[in-house]
C-alpha positions in Angstrom: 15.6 13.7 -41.4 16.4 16.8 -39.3 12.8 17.4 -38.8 12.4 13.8 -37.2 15.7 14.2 -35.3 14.5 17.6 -34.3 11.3 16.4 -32.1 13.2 13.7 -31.2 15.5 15.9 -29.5 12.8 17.9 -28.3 10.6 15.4 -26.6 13.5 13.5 -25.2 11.6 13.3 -21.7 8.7 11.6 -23.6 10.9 8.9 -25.0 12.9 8.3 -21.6 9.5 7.7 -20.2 8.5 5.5 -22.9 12.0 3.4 -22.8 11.7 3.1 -19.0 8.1 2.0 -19.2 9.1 -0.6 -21.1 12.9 -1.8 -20.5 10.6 -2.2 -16.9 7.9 -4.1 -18.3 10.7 -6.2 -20.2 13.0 -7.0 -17.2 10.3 -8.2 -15.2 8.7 -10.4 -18.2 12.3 -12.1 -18.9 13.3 -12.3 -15.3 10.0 -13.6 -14.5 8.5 -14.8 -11.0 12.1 -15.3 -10.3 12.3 -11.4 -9.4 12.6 -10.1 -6.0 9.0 -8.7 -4.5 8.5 -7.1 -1.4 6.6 -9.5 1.1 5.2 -7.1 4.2 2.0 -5.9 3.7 2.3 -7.5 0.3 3.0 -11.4 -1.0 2.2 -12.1 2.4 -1.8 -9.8 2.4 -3.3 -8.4 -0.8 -1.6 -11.0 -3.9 -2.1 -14.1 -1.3 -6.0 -12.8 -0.8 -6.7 -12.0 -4.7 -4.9 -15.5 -5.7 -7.2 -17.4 -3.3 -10.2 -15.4 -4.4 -9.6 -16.7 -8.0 -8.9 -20.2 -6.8 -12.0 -20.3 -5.1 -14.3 -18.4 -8.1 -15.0 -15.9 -4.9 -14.4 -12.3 -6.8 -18.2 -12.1 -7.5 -19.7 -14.5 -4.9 -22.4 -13.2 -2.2 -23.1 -14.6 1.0 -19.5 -17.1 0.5 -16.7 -17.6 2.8 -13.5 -17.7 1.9 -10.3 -20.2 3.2 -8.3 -18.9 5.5 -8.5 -17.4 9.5 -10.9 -20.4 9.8 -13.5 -19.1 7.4 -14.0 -15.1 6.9 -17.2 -13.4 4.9 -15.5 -12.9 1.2 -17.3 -9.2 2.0 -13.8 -8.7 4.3 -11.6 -8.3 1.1 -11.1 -5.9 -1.5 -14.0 -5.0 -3.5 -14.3 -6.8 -7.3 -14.7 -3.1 -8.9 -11.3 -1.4 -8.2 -8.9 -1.7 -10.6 -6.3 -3.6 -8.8 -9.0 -6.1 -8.1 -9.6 -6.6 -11.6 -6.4 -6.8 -12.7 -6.1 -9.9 -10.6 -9.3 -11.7 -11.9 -8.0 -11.8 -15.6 -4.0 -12.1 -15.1 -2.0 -14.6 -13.4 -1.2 -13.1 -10.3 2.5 -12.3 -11.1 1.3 -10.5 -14.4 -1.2 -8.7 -12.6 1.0 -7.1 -10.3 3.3 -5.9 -12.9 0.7 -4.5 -14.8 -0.5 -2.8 -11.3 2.9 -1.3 -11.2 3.0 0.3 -15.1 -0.6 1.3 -14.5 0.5 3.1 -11.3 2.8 5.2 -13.2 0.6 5.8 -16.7 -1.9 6.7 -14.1 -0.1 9.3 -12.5 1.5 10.9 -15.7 -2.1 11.0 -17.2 -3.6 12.7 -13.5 -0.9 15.0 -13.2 -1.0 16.4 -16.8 -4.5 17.0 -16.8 -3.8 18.9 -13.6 -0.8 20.9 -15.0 -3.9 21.4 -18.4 -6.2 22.4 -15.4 -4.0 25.5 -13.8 -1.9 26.7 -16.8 -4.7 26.2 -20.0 -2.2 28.7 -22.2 0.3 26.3 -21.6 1.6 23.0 -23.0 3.2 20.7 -20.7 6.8 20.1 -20.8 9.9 18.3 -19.5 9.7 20.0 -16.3 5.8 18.4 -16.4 6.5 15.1 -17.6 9.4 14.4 -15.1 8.3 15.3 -12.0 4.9 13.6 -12.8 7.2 10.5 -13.9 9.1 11.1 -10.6 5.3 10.8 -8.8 4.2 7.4 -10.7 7.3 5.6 -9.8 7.3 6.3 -6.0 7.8 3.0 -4.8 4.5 3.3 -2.4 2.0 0.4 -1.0 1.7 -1.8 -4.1 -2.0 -2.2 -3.4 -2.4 1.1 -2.9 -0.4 2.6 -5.7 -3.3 3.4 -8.6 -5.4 5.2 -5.4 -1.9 7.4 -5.0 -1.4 8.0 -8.3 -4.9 9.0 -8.8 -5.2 11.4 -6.4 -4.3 14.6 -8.8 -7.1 13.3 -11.1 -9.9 13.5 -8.8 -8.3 17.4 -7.5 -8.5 17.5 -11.4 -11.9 16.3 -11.8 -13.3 18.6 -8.6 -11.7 21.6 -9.9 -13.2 21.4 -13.5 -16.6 20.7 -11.8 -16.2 23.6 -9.8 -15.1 26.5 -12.6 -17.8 24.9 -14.6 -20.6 25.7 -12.6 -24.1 24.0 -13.1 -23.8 24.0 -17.0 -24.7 20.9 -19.3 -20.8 20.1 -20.2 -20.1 19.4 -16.5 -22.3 16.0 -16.5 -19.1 14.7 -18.0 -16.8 15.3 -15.2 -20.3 13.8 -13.2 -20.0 10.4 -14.2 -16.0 10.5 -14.3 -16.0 11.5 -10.6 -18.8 8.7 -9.4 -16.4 6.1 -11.3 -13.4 7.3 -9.9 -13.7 5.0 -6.8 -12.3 2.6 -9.5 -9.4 3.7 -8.9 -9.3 4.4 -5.2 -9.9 2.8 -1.8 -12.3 4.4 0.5 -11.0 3.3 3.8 -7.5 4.5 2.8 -8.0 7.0 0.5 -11.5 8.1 -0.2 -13.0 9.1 3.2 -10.5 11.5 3.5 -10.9 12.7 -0.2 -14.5 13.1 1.0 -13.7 15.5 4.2 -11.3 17.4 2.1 -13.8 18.0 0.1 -16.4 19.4 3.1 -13.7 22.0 3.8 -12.9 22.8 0.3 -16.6 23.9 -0.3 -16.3 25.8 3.4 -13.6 27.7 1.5 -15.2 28.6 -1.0 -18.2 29.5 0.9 -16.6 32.1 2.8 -13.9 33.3 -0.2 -17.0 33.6 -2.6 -19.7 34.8 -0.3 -22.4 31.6 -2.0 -22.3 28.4 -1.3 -21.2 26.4 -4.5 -23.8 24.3 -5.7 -21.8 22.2 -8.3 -19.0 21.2 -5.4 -22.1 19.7 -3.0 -23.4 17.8 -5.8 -20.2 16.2 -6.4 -19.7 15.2 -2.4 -23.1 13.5 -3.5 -21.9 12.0 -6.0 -18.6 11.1 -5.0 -20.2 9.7 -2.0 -22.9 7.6 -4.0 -19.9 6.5 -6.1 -17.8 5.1 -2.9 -21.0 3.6 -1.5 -21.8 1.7 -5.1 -18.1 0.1 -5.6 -17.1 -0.9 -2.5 -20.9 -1.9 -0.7 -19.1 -4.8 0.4 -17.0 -2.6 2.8 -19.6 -0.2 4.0 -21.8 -3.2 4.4 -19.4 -4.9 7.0 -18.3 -1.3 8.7 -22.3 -0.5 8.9 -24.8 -3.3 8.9 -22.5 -5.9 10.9 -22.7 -6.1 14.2 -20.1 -8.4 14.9 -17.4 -7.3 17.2 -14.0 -7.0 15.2 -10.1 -7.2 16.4 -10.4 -3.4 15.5 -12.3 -3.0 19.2 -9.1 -4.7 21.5 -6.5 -2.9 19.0 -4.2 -0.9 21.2 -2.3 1.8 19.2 1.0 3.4 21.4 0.0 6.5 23.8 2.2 9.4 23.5 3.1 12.2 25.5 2.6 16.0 23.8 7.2 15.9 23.4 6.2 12.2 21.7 3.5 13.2 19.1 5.9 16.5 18.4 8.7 14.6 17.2 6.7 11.5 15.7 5.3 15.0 13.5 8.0 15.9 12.6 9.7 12.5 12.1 7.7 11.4 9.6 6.8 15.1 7.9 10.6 14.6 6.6 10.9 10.7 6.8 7.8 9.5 5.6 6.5 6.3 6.5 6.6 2.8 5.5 3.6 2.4 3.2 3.9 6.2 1.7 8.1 5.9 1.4 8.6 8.7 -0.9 12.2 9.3 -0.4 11.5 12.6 -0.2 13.8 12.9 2.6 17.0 12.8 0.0 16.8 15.4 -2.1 12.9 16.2 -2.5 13.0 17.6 0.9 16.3 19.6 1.0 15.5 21.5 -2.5 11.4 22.2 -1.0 12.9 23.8 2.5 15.3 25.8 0.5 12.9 27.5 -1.9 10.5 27.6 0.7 12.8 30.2 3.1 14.0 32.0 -0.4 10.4 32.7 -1.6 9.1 33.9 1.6 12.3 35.8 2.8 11.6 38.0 -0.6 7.8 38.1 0.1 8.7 39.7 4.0 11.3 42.0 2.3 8.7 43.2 -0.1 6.4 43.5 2.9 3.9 41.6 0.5 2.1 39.9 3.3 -0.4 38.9 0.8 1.9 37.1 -1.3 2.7 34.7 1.5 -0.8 33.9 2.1 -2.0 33.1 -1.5 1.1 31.6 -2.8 0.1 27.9 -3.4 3.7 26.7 -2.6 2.7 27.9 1.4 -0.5 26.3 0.9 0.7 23.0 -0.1 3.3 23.1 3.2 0.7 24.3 5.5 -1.4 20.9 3.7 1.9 18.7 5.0 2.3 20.1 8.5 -1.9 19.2 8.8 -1.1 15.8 7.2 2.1 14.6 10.1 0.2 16.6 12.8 -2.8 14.2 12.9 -0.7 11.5 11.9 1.1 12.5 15.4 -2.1 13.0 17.0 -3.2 9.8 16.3 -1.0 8.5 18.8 -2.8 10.4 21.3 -5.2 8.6 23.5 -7.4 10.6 24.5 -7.8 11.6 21.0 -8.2 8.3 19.6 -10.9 7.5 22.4 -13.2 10.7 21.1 -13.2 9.7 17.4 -14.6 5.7 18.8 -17.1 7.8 20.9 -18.6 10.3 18.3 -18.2 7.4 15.7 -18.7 4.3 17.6 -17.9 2.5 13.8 -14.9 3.9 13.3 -13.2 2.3 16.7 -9.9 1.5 15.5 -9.9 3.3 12.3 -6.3 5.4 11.9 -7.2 8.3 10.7 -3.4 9.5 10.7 -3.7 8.0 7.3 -4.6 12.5 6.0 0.1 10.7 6.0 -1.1 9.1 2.6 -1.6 12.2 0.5 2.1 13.6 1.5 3.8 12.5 -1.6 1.7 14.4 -4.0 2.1 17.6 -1.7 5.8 17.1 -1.5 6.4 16.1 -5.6 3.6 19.0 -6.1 5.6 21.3 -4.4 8.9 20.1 -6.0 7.4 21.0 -9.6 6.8 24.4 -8.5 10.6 24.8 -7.6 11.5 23.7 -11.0 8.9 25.5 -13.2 9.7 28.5 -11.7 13.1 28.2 -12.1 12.3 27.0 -16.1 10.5 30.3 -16.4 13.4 32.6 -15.2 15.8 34.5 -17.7 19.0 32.9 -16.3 20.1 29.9 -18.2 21.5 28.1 -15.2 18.6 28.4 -13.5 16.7 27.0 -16.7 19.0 24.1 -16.6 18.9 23.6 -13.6 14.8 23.2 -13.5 15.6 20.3 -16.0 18.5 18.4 -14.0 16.7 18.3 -10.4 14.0 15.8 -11.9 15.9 13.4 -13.1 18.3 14.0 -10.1 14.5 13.3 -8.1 13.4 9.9 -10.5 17.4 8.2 -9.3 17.1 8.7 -6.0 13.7 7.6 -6.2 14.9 4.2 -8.0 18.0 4.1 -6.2 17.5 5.1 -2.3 13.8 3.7 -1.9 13.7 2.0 1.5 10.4 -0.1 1.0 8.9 -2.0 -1.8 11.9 -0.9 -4.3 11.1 -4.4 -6.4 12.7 -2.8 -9.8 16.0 -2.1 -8.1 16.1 -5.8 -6.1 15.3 -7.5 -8.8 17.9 -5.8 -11.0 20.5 -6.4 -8.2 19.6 -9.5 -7.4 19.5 -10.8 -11.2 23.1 -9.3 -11.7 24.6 -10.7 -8.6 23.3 -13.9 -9.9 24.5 -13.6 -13.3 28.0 -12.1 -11.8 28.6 -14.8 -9.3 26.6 -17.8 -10.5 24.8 -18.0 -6.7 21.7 -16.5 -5.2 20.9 -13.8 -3.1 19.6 -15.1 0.2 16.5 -13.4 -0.2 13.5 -15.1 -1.3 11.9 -14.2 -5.2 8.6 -14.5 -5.9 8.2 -17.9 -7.2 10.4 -19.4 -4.6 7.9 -17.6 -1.9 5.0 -18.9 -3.1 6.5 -22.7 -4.2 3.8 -24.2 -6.3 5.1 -27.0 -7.7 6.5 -27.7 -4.6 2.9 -27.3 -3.0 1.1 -29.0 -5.9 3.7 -31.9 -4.8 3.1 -32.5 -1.2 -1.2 -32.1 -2.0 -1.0 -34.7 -4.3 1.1 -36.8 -1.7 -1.4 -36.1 0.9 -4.7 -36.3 -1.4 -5.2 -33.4 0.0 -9.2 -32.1 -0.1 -10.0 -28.4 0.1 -12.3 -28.5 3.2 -8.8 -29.6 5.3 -7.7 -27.1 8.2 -3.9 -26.4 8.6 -1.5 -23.7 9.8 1.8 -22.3 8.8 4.9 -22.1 11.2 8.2 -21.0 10.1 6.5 -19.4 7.3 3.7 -17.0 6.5 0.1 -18.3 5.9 -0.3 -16.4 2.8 2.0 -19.2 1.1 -0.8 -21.9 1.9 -3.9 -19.6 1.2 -1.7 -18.8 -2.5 -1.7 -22.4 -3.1 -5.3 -23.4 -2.0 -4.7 -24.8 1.2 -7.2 -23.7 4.1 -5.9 -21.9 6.5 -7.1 -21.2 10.6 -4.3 -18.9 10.6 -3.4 -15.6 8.4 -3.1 -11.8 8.1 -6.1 -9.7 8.2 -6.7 -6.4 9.8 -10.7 -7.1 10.3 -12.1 -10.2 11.2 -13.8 -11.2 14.9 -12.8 -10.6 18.0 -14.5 -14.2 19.2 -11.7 -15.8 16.5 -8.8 -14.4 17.8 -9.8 -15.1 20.9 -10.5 -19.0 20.2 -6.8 -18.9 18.7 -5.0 -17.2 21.5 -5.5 -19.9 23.0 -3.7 -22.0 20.5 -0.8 -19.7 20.9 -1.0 -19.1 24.3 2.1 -20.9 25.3 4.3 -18.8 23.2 2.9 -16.0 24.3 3.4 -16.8 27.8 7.2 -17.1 27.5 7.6 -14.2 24.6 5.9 -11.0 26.5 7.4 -9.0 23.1 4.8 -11.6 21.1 2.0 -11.4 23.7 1.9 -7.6 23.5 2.4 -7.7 19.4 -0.9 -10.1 19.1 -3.1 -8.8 22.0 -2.5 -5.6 21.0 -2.9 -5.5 17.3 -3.7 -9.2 16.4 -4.1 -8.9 12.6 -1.1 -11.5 11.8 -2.6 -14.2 13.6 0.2 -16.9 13.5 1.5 -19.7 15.4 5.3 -17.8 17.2 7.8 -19.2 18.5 8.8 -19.2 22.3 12.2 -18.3 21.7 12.5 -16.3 18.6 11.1 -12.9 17.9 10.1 -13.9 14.3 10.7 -17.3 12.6 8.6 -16.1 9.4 12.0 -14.9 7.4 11.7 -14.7 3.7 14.9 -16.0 3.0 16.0 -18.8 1.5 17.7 -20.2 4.6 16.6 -20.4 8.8 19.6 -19.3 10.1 17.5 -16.8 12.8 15.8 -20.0 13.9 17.7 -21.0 18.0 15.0 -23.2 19.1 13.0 -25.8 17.1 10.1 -26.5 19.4 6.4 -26.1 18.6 5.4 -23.5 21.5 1.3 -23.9 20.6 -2.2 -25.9 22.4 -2.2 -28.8 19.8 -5.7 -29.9 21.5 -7.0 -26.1 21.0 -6.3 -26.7 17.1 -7.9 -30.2 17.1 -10.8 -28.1 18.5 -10.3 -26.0 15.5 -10.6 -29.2 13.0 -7.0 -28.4 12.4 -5.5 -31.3 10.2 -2.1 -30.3 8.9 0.9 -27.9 10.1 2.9 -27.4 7.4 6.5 -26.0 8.7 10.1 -24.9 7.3 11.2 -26.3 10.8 11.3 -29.8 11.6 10.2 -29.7 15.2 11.7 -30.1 17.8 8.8 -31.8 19.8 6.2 -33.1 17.4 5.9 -36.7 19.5 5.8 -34.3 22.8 2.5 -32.3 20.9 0.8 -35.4 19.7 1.9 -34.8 16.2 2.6 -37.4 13.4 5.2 -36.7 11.2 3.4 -36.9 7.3 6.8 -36.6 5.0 9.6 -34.2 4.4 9.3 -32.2 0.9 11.7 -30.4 -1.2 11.5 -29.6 -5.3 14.3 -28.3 -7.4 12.5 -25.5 -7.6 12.2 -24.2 -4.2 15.0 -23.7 -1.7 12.4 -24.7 1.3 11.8 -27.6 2.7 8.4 -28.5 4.0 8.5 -31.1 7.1 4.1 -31.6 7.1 2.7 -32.8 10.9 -0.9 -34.6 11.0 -2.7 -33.9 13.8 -4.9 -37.5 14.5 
């Protein structure tokens, strides 16, 4: 009995992993599609996309359109070999996303430790290990992004064990593991970067080791090959189309040299939206501190050296590169060099090098703790253990974006507590099927039917199989948003905040409002809504073989536009109301 308390005690990281893993995966199985999900860049893009794919039997399909921004090449959406993707083709979407999520984090444990295996062999991986890489998998980063983040230490894993290796037999292994590990990641966020980090990797090693290392070129082969395999569909559309995209009028914000300084340094200790860390809390503090302790004792040792190899400098001097190009980005000048060497890559942000941030900072918050777990003073030994699972609270408690575990927690309590409902919309009520599945039948409606979204994001239609001419992609053609500019011109003429917002960028193309800055609130009531008029060319969407607008407004001037009021719609299990318009 002692013995089995004994490694109990002694693996008591391991089982706090295990019981969040799964109190997790329980919550959000009991609570349901009644939990709280983040919508930007998220209901309303990637689980909208991969629930119409599957509607539509388009995972696997060639030469096929799919439903939505009029009609787009199926080639324009993820690819049906990464993980995320598959995930979606045999789950119900809500499943699939919570799966995505525990996957994220068994993902990253699994990467990391092999790492940790990688540098110290003699060593077996502890509770400083497991928690900081438990801290890394639960970063609340881009949900469709977060296996390609938590992946990254497996492939600096994979590249190093190629690497000591050499050209012997037992490295074919680590071969085939690195051309499937686009599985896992996304080129044109992830893996084109990967790739160049790799170019200067074996540039390093060229001039450190005096030979050019043969086994690191044969994996940018075959990493490259591997890329090129599992996502054709994207290299096919960025290479072999000639179609102009919205990518060649986007307009990214010029910045002056004082500008791109602070927007460095801004998001070097903020972060940004899609790679939220919350490093900024406590990660960031406790990196800074260590950082001025260990070099202040290299300079007093005069051990010059000692600040050059360390791998703690390395990884900061990694960071600084990382929000200095993100900075530079913003630059111009810059920006119109990259679209003339590489006329493809026009519009391509290649401040993304902002993505592989989090590993560097958690990376670099593991050193702080190991080397304080390997000192002789017990508070510092304590201490190595504390700061962790001081990291993993503020990570679930202070995340600014796409923290679904802590809003659905709150928001379930606050309904159990008070017997009402937060504001904000959950996941079911976003999406609304049977409230959907309702007003098609009412309308017999057929797939081949046009219709737009206003009050409410497009992604709610394409989720329930209604065709959209509107929606949110960053890559389709030029020609199309030009066709439906003009059925939003008249909004943009009275809203120069809107104009700028779609010429400029373009990828949410949506009907706006005249008045309002943004009507598309995922809440469950309108309050933000001043001004219930349709500001949009109802003749230009007739030219589209528009049919139906489907609204969460009744409007204002639907006899004025020529439009004929279909029915008003509401279900006991949505909070929305539906007001559909004909367009005869």
């Amino acid at each position: 009995m002692k013995g089995i308390t004994g490694k109990i005690a002694s693996g008591w990281y391991i089982w706090l992993i295990g019981i969040f893993i799964t109190a997790v995966f329980a919550m959000y199985m009991i609570v349901g599609e009644n939990s709280y999900i983040a919508v930007p860049d998220n209901l309303d893009l990637f689980v909208a996309q991969y629930q119409m794919m599957k509607n539509t039997g388009t995972f696997w399909a060639h030469g096929a359109d799919v439903p939505f921004l009029n009609g787009i090449s199926r080639d324009n959406l993820p690819g049906e070999f990464y993980l995320y993707s598959i995930l979606y083709m045999i789950f119900p979407a809500y499943v699939a996303y919570v799966l995505g999520y525990i996957l994220k984090i068994v993902i990253a444990l699994v990467s990391c430790l092999l790492l940790f295996k990688d540098f110290f062999p003699d060593e077996k991986p502890g509770d400083v290990a497991y928690l900081s890489a438990f801290a890394y998998g639960i970063l609340n980063l881009f949900p469709a992004f977060g296996i390609p983040f938590a992946s990254i230490p497996l492939v600096i894993y994979l590249l190093r064990r190629i690497y000591r290796i050499g050209l012997k037999r037992e490295v074919v292994k680590y071969y085939i593991l690195l051309f499937l590990y686009p599985v896992v990641s996304y080129f044109s966020y992830f893996g084109m970067f990967i790739l160049g980090y790799l170019v200067l990797a074996i540039i390093w090693r060229l001039i450190s080791d005096k030979k050019l290392s043969l086994s690191l070129c044969i994996s940018l082969i075959v990493l490259s090959a591997g890329f090129v395999i599992f996502e054709y569909r994207l290299f096919g559309t960025m290479l072999l189309s000639d179609e102009i995209t919205i990518r060649s009028s986007m307009k990214d914000a010029s910045m002056g040299i004082s500008e791109i300084i602070g927007e460095s340094f801004s998001v070097f200790k903020n972060g940004m939206m899609h790679a939220d860390d919350a490093h900024s809390y406590f990660v960031f503090p406790v990196c800074m501190i260590y950082l001025v302790f260990l070099n202040a004792g290299y300079a007093i040792k005069r051990d010059f050296k000692g600040i050059v190899h360390d791998i703690y400098n390395f990884f900061f001097v990694l960071l600084i590169f990382n929000s200095a190009v993100y900075g530079i980005y913003y630059s111009e000048a810059v920006r119109d060099f990259v679209a003339l060497v590489l006329p493809p890559l026009t519009g391509w942000q290649f401040n993304r090098t902002i993505f592989f941030s989090p590993f560097l900072w958690y990376g670099m918050f593991f050193i702080v703790c190991r080397r304080m777990a390997k000192r002789s003073n017990v508070l510092l030994r304590i201490s190595a253990r504390v700061l962790p699972v001081i990291a993993v609270f503020v990570i679930l408690l202070f995340s600014g974006h796409y923290n679904d575990m802590y809003d659905t927690a709150y928001g379930t309590a606050y309904r159990l507590k008070t017997g009402h409902e937060v504001d904000r919309l959950s996941y079911r009520e976003f999406y609304s099927t049977e409230l959907f599945d309702k007003i098609k039948s009412d309308l017999g409606y057929e797939e081949d039917e046009w219709a737009v979204a206003y009050g409410m994001h497009p992604a709610v239609l394409e989720y329930n199989g209604i065709s959209t001419l509107d929606g949110y992609l960053g890559f389709y053609s030029q020609e199309y948003k030009e066709k439906f500019r003009r059925v939003i011109a008249p909004a943009l003429d009275r809203k120069e905040n809107t104009r700028i917002y779609f010429d400029d960028w373009g990828a949410r193309c949506y009907l706006y409002s005249g008045t309002d800055d943004s009507i598309v609130m995922p809440t469950k009531s309108m309050a933000g809504v001043t001004d219930t008029n349709l500001y949009a060319d109802t003749e230009a969407l007739r030219e589209l073989s528009c049919k139906y607008i489907f609204s969460r407004i009744e409007l204002g001037n639907a006899k004025e536009k020529g439009l004929l009021s279909v029915g008003t719609y509401e279900d006991e299990s949505s909070p929305m109301t539906i007001y559909v318009y004909r367009l005869d």
